[in-house]
C-alpha atoms as one frame of an Amber mdcrd trajectory, in Angstrom:
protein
 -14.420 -31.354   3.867 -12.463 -28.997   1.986 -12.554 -25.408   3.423 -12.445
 -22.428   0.116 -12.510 -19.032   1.606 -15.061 -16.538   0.449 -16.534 -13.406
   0.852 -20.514 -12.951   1.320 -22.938 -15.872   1.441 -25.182 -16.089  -1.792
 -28.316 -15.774  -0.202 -30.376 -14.514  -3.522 -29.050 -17.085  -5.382 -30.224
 -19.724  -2.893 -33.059 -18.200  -2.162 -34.254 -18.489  -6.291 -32.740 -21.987
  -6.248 -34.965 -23.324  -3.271 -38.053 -21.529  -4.612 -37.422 -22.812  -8.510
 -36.930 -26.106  -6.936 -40.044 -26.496  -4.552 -42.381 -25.217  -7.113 -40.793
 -27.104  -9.876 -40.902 -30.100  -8.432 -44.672 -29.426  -7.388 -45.743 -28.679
 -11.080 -44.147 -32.061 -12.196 -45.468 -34.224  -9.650 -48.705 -33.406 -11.097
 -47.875 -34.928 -14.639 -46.147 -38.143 -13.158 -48.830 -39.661 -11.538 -47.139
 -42.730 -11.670 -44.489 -41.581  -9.342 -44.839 -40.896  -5.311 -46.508 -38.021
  -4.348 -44.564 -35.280  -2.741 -44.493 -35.109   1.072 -43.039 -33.660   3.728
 -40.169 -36.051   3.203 -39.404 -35.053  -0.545 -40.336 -31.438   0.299 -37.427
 -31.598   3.263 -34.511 -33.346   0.664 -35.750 -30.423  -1.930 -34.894 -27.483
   0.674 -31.775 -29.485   2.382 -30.128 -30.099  -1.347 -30.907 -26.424  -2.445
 -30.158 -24.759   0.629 -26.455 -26.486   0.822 -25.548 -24.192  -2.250 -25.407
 -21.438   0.425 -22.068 -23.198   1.428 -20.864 -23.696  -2.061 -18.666 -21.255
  -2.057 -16.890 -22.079   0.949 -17.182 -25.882   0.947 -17.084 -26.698  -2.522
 -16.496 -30.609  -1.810 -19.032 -31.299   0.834 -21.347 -29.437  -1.474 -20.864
 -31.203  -4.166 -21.573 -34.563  -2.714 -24.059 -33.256  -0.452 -26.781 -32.476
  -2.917 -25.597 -35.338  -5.199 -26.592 -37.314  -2.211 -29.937 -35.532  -1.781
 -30.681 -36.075  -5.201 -29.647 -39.557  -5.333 -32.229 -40.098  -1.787 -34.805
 -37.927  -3.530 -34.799 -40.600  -6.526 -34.443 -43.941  -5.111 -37.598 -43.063
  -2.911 -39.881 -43.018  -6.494 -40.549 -38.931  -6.212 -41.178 -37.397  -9.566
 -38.281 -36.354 -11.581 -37.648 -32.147 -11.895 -35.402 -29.778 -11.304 -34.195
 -31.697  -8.407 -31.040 -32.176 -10.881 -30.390 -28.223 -10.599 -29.018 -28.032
  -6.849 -26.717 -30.590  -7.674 -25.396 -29.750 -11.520 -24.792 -26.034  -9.667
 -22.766 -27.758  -6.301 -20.558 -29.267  -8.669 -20.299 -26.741 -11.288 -19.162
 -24.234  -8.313 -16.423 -27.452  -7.105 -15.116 -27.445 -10.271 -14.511 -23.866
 -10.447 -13.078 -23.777  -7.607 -10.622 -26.356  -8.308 -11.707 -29.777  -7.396
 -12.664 -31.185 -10.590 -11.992 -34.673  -9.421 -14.374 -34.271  -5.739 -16.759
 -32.871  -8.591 -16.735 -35.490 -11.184 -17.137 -38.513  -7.915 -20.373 -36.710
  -6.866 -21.701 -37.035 -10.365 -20.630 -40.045 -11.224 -22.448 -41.378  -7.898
 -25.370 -39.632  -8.503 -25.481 -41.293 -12.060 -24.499 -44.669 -11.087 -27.493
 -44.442  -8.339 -29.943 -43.280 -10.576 -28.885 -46.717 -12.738 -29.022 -49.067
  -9.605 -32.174 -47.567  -8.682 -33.626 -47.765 -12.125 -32.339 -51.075 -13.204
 -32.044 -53.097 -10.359 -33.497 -51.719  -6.720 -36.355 -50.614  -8.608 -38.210
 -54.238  -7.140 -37.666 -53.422  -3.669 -38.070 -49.509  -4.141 -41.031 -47.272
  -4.348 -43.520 -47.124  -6.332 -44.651 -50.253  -6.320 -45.603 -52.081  -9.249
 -42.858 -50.167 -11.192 -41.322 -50.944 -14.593 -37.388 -51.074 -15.321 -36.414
 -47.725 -17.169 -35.315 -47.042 -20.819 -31.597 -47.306 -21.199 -31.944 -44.574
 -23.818 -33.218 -42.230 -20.526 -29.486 -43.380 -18.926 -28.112 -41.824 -22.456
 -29.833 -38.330 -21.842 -28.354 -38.087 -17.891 -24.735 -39.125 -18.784 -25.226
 -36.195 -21.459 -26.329 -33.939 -19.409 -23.807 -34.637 -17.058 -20.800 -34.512
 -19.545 -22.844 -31.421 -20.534 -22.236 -29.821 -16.763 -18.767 -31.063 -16.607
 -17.815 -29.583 -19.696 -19.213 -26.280 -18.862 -18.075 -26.223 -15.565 -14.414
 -26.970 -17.344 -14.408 -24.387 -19.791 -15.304 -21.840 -16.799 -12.859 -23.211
 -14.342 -10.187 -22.962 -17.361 -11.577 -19.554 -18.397 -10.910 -18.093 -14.582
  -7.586 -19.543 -14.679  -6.354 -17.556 -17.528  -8.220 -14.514 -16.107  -6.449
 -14.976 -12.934  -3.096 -15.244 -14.524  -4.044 -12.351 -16.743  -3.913 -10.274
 -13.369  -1.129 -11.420 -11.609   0.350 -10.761 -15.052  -1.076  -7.604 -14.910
  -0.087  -6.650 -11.402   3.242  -7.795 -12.035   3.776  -5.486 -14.949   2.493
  -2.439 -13.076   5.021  -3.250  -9.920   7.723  -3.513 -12.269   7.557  -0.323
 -13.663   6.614   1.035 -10.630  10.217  -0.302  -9.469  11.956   0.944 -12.445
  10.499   4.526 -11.750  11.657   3.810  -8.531  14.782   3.346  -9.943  14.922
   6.087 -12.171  14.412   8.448  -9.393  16.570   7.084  -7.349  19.177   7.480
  -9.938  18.318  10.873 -11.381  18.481  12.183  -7.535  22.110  10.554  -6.583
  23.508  12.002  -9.525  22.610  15.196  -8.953  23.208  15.422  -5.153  26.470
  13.673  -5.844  27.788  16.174  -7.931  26.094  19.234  -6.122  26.992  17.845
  -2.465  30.994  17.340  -3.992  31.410  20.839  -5.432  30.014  22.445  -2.509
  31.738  20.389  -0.593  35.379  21.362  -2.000  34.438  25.075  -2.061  33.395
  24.946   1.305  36.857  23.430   2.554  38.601  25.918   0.155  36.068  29.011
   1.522  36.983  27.853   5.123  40.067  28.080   4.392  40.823  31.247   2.756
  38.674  33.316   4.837  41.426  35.153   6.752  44.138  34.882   4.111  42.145
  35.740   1.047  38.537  36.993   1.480  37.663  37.659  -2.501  38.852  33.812
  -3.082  36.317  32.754  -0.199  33.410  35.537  -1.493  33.999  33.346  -4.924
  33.990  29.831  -3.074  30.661  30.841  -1.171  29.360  32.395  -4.648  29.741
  28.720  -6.177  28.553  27.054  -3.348  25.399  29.317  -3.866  24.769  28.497
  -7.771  25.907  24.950  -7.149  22.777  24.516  -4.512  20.164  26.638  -6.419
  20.978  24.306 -10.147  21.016  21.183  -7.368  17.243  22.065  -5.767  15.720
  23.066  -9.604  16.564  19.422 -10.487  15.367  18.305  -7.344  11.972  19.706
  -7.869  12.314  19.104 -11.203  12.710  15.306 -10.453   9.866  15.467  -7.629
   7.644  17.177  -9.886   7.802  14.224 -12.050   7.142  11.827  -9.066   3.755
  13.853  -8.396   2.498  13.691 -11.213   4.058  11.137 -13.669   1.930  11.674
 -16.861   2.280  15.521 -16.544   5.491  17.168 -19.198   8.263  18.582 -16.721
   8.315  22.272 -16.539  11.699  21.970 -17.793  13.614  20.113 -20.086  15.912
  17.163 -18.721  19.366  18.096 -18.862  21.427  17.249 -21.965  25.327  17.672
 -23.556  24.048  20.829 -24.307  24.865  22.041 -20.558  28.098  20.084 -20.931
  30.149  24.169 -20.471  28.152  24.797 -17.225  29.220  21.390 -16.042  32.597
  22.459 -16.742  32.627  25.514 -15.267  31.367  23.504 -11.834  34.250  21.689
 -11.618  36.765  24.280 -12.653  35.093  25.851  -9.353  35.649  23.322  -7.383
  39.699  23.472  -8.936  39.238  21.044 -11.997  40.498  21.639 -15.293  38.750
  20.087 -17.818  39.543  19.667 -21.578  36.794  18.714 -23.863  37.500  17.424
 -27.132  34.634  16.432 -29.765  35.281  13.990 -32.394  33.021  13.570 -35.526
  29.735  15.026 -36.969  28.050  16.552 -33.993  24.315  15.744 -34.111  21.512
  15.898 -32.067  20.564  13.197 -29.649  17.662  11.609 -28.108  16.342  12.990
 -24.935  17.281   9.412 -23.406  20.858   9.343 -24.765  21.306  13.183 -24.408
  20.443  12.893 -20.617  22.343   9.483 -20.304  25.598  10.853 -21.722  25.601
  14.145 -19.737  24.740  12.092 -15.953  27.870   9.779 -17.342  30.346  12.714
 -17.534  28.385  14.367 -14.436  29.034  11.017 -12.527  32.796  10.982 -13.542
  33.738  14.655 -13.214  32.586  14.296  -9.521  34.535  11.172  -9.435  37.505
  12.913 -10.088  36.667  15.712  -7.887  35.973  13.218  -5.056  38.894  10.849
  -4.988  41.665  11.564  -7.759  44.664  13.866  -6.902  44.518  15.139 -10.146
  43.540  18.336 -10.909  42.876  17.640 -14.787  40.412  15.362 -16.675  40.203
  14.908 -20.452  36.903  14.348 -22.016  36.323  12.731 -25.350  32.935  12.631
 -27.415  33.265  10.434 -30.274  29.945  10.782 -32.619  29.231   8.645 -34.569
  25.637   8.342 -37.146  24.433   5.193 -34.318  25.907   6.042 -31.351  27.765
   8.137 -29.339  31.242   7.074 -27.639  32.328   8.723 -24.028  35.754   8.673
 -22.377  36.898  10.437 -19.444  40.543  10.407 -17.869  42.064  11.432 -15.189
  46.268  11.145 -14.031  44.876  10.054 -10.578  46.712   9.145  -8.038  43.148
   8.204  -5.842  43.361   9.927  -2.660  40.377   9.209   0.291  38.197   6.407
  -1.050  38.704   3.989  -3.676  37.853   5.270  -7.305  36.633   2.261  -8.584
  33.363   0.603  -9.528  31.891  -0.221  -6.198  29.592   3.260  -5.466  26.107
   3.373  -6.401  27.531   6.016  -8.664  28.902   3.786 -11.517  26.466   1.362
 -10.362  24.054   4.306 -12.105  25.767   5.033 -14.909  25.850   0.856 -15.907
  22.082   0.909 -15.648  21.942   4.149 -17.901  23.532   2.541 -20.371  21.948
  -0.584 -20.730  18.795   0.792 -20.439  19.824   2.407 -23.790  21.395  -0.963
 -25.272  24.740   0.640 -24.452  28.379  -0.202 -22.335  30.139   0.929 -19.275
  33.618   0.491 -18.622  35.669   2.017 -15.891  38.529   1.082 -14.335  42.734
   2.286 -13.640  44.729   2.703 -16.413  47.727   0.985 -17.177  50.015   4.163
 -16.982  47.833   5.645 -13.885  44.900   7.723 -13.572  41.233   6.384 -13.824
  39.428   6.032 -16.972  35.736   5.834 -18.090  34.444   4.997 -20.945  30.923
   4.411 -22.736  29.073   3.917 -25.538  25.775   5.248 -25.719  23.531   3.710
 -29.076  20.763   5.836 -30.777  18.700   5.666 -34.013  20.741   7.260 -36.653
  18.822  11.185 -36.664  17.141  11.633 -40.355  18.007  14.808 -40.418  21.938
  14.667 -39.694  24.518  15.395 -42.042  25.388  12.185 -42.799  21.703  11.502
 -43.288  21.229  14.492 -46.117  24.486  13.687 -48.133  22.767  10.034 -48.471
  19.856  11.517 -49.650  21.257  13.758 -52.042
């Protein structure tokens, strides 16, 4: 007996079934006089082989065969024929469905190959007596009717297949972008605690100490820290804001090269110099690039600040009509923890960039010093330069 778990019993279904099938049954024993009467006997294999569909769901096997059986009894004991075929076309519709076409397709095939015996052969020794051998052409209708069932039964079992696949499809769509806004956050947060936590870190140290020796230098330090920690919680809640309520605009706009001075200005706080040198037709970017190539020199710049001795970094944006190239250098030496690629950090900035088709590669230079560099690609902007002079 195979077991298939389900939720609620079908009891209306059942209930119809039994009733169709007592009262059908009754109606055509009264036009096949030539058959046995029904008795308590036939009534009882009626009610037992419609009532097992209760079960159907949850032992789609043992149903199956169970009011195949009944049938097959009901039959070879010369009761009228009726919709004493229905309990057992549903039992193995329902196996089939459920997955065991080839339980199904046994109980069928031994209720047809009974229904032959009895018909053909055991009719002599069976009731009625007196009775004739049947048509072979009535053999032709069953096996059509049951290829009719199995076919049916098929196309269902097939059709809940795909819709089941369709779902787990489905569901696993919705999980993965749930995971990549996961992600996103996740990334979009680091950065800017990572840079926020670093410069108020160094000004701290610095404010601590200059305190006694130089108050006005510490006032400055602590003023830094401030602005560092107010720009830090706006993206914050700019970034949770998003999380509440993902189909909602942000209040602001996502930050871009545009803010590329203020960034500057942060480090030189936190005592880096920073050179920036632009190369090409500046144009405007995508949101998605803009923010991906400003978290890239956000991500370095605290780099630097965090573990290079140097007190200078060089940036270089290269545009160019597809893409935008990004290189920033520092003299090093690293100094507390290793500069390179193993922090979550450049682990960021790789996923930034391939999320936009683009490259990351960071590593020491040859001559010293650390060096990052990217490349960023982005439709070609109608309205650039380069763009109008083609037009024109």
């Amino acid at each position: 007996m195979t077991r298939q778990t389900g939720g609620r019993l079908p009891w209306v279904s059942t209930l119809l079934v039994i009733a169709f099938v007592q009262m059908g049954s009754g109606f055509a024993a009264g036009e096949q006089i030539d058959r046995e009467q029904l008795d308590v006997f036939a009534r009882l294999l009626l009610f037992v082989g419609a009532a097992l569909l209760l079960l159907r769901h949850r032992y789609p096997v043992f149903v199956a065969f169970g009011t195949s059986a009944a049938a097959m009894v009901y039959l070879g004991a010369g009761y009228p024929y009726g919709p004493v075929f229905i309990p057992a076309a549903m039992g193995c519709f329902a196996a089939i469905v459920a997955g065991h076409r080839r339980a199904a397709w046994w109980a069928l095939g031994m209720l047809w190959v009974g229904h032959v015996l009895s018909s053909h052969w055991l009719y002599r020794w069976l009731p009625p007596g007196g009775d004739e051998p049947a048509p072979w052409g009535q053999e032709l209708v069953v096996a059509a009717w049951v290829v009719a069932i199995l076919a049916a039964s098929e196309l269902v079992r097939v059709r809940r297949e795909q819709w089941a696949r369709e779902r787990v499809e489905r569901q696993a769509a919705e999980k993965r972008r749930a995971d990549e806004e996961r992600l996103r956050i996740a990334r979009e947060l680091h950065d800017v605690l990572a840079h926020s936590i670093s410069v108020i870190n160094v000004q701290a140290g610095m404010g601590l100490a200059l305190l006694d020796a130089d108050p006005e230098q510490a006032r400055s330090a602590l003023t830094t820290i401030k602005a560092a920690s107010k720009e830090a919680l706006g993206e914050v809640r700019q970034v949770l804001d998003t999380l509440r309520a993902p189909g909602d605009a942000p209040r602001s706009p996502a930050p871009g090269l545009d803010r590329l001075p203020e960034l500057v200005e942060q480090a030189s706080g936190a005592g880096l110099t920073v050179e920036v040198v632009t190369e090409g037709v500046r144009s405007d970017l995508p949101p998605g690039a803009d923010l991906a190539a400003f978290r890239v020199v956000q991500e370095a710049l605290t780099n630097v600040v965090r573990h290079s001795g140097s007190r200078t970094a060089r940036v270089r944006l290269g545009y160019a009509p597809d893409r935008l190239d990004l290189r920033i250098d520092d003299d090093g030496p690293a100094t507390g923890g290793a500069a390179g690629g193993s922090g979550n950090g450049l682990v960021g900035m790789r996923e930034r960039a391939a999320a936009l088709g683009g490259t990351i590669e960071a590593g020491p230079r040859p001559d010293g010093g650390f060096r990052v560099e990217a490349t960023l690609p982005f439709p070609a902007a109608r309205n650039s330069p380069d763009a109008q002079k083609e037009k024109s």
